[in-house]
Legacy VTK file of the C-alpha trace (Angstrom):
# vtk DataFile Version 3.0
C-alpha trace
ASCII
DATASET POLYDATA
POINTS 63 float
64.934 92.768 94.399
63.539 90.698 91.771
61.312 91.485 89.330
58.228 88.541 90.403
57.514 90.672 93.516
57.328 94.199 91.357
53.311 95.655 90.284
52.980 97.279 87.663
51.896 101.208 87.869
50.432 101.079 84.747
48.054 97.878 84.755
48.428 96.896 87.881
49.818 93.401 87.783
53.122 91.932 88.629
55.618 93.055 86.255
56.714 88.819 86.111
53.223 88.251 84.270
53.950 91.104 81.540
50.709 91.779 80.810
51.308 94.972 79.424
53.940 96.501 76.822
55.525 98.320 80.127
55.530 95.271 81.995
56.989 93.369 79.178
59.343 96.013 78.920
60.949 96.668 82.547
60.911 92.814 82.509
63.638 92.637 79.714
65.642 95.637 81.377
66.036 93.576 84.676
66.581 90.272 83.328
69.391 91.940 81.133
70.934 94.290 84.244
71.053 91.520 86.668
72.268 88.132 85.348
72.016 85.914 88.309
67.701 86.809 87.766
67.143 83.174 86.917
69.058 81.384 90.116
67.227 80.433 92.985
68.299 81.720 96.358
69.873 77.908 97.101
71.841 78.273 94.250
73.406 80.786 94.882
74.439 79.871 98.589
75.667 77.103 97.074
77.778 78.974 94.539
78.547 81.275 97.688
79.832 78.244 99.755
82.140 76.599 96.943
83.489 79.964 96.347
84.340 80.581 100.334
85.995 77.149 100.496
88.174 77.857 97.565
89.203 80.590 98.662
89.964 79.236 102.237
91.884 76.209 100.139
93.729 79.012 98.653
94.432 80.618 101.778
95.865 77.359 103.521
98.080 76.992 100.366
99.862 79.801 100.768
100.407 79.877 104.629
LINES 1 64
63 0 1 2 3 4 5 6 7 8 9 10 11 12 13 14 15 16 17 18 19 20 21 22 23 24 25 26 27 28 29 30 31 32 33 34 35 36 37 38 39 40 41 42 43 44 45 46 47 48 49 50 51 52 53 54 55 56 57 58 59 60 61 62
């Protein structure tokens, strides 16, 4: 999950806004724990995709 779609218990407003030292707060902790937090979805099939084919490359290779 990511953190844009997240409220806030404490003010009530998406944690992504960071309205509040809480907000600010979780924000950091989730950008730090999950590294790929800045990637859009397409991005990441694409990375997905080149990884699969090089990995099927590497698989033809060796057979």
């Amino acid at each position: 999950m990511t953190y844009d779609r997240l409220v806030c218990a404490n003010c009530a407003a998406p944690v992504s806004e960071g309205r509040c030292p809480v907000c600010r707060a979780n924000r950091e902790r989730l950008q730090q724990e999950n590294q790929f937090a800045g990637l859009n979805p397409m991005t990441l099939i694409a990375l997905l995709a080149v990884l699969i084919a090089a990995v099927a490359l590497l698989a033809h290779q060796t057979a």
